[in-house]
C-alpha positions in Angstrom: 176.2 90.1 148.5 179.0 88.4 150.5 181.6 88.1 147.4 184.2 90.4 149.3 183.9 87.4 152.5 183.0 84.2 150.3 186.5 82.7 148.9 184.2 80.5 146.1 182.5 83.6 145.2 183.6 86.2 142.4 182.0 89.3 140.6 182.5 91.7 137.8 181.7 94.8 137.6 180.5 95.5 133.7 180.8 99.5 133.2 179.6 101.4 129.7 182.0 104.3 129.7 181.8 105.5 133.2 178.7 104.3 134.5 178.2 100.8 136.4 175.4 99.3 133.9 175.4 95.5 135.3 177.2 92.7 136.8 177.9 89.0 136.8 180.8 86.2 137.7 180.7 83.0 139.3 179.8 81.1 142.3 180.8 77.6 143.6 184.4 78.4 142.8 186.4 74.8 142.3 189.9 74.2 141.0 187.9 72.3 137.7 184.5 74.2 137.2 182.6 76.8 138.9 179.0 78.2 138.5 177.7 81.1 136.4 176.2 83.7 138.8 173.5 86.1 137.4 174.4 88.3 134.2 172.4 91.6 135.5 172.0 94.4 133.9 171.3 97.9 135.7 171.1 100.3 133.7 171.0 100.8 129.4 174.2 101.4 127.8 176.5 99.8 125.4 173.8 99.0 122.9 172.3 95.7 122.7 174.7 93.4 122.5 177.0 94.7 125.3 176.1 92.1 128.2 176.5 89.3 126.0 180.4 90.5 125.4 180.5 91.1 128.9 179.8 87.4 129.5 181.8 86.1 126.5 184.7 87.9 128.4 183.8 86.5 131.8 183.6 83.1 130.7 187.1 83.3 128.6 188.7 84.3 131.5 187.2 82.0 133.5 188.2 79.2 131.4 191.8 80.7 130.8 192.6 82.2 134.0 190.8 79.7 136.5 191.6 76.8 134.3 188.5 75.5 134.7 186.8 72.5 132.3 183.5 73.7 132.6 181.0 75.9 134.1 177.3 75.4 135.0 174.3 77.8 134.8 171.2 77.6 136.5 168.2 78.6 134.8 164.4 79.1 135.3 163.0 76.6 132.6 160.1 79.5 131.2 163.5 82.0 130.9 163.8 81.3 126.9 165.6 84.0 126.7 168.5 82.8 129.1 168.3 79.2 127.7 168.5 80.1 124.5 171.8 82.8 125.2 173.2 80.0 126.8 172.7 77.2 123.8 174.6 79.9 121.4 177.4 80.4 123.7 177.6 76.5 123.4 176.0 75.3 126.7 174.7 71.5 126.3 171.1 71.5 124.3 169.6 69.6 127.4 169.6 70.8 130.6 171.6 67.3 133.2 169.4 68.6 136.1 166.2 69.3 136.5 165.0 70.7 139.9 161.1 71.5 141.5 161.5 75.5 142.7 159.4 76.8 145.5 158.9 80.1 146.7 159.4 81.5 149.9 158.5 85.2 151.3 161.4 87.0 153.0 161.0 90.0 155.2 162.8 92.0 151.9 160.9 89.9 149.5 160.2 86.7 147.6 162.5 84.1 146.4 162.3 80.7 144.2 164.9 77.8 145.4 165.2 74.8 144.5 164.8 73.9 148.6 161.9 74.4 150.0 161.6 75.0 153.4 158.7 75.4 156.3 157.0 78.2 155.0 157.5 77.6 151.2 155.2 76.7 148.0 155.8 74.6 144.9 156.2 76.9 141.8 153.9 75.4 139.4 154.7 74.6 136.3 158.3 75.9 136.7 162.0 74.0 137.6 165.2 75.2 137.3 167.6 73.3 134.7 170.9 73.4 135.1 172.9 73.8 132.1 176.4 73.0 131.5 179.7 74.3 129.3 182.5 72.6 128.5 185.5 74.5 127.5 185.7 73.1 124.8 182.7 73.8 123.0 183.0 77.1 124.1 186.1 77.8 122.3 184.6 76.2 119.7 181.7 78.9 118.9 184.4 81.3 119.9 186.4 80.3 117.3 183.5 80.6 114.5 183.2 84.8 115.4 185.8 86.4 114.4 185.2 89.5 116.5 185.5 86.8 119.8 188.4 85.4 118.6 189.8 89.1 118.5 188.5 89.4 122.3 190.0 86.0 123.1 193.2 86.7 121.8 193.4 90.2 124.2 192.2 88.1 127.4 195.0 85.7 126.5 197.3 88.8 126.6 196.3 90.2 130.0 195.8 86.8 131.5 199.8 86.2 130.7 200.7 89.4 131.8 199.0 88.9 135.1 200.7 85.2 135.6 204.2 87.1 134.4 
């Protein structure tokens, strides 16, 4: 992970009392938008919905700190899970890419990218759809949970302090 050397390149560590139980943050780092880098969770802890306030926070701060207008996610199209996490945080319905994935073998295993290259194979039936979130329709689900509107209204706190 080169997010200590990469300047477009952020992560969050998401602990559960004391213990590290995932990570996520963003890539492609741009004064307007950046990409959503893998929500990844470790460990159990924090009860089920946990991660998905982890990346509710992420992406407020995101939005209020970075200033950014919107971010993109890049998902496997048979992850329904993902797609549909991403649809109630207020992601567009319909992915505005849509990308072949092939998979390559690395000495320390196999990966799927969208660029294939001299030793790689077409994923059948697969693509990766990228997805993307405008602030505003973020805010706007945010705005119909109370409980986020509570955890919005402490980012805004901490992201002033930090700019104070």
């Amino acid at each position: 992970m080169d997010v200590v050397t990469n300047p477009t390149r952020m992560a969050y560590l998401i602990y559960c009392d004391d213990r590290l139980v995932g990570r996520s943050g963003f890539v492609k780092l741009k004064p307007w938008q950046q990409e959503a880098d893998s929500l990844v969770r470790g460990e159990r802890g924090g009860g089920m919905w946990f991660m998905h306030w982890a990346q509710v926070a992420g992406l407020i701060w995101g939005f209020l700190a970075l200033g950014s207008q919107f971010v993109v996610a890049d998902i496997v199209s048979s992850n329904d899970l993902a797609i549909e996490n991403c649809r109630r945080l207020g992601y567009d319905r319909e992915p505005f890419l849509r990308r072949p994935l092939y998979r390559t073998i690395y000495p320390d295993g196999e990966f799927w990218e969208p660029r294939g290259g001299v030793e790689s194979s077409l994923v059948p039936d697969v693509e990766l759809h990228s997805f993307r979130l405008r602030e505003g329709n973020f805010f706007r689900v945010v705005q119909e949970t109370p409980s986020l509107v509570q955890l919005e209204g402490r980012i805004r706190e901490l992201v002033q302090q930090l700019d104070g």
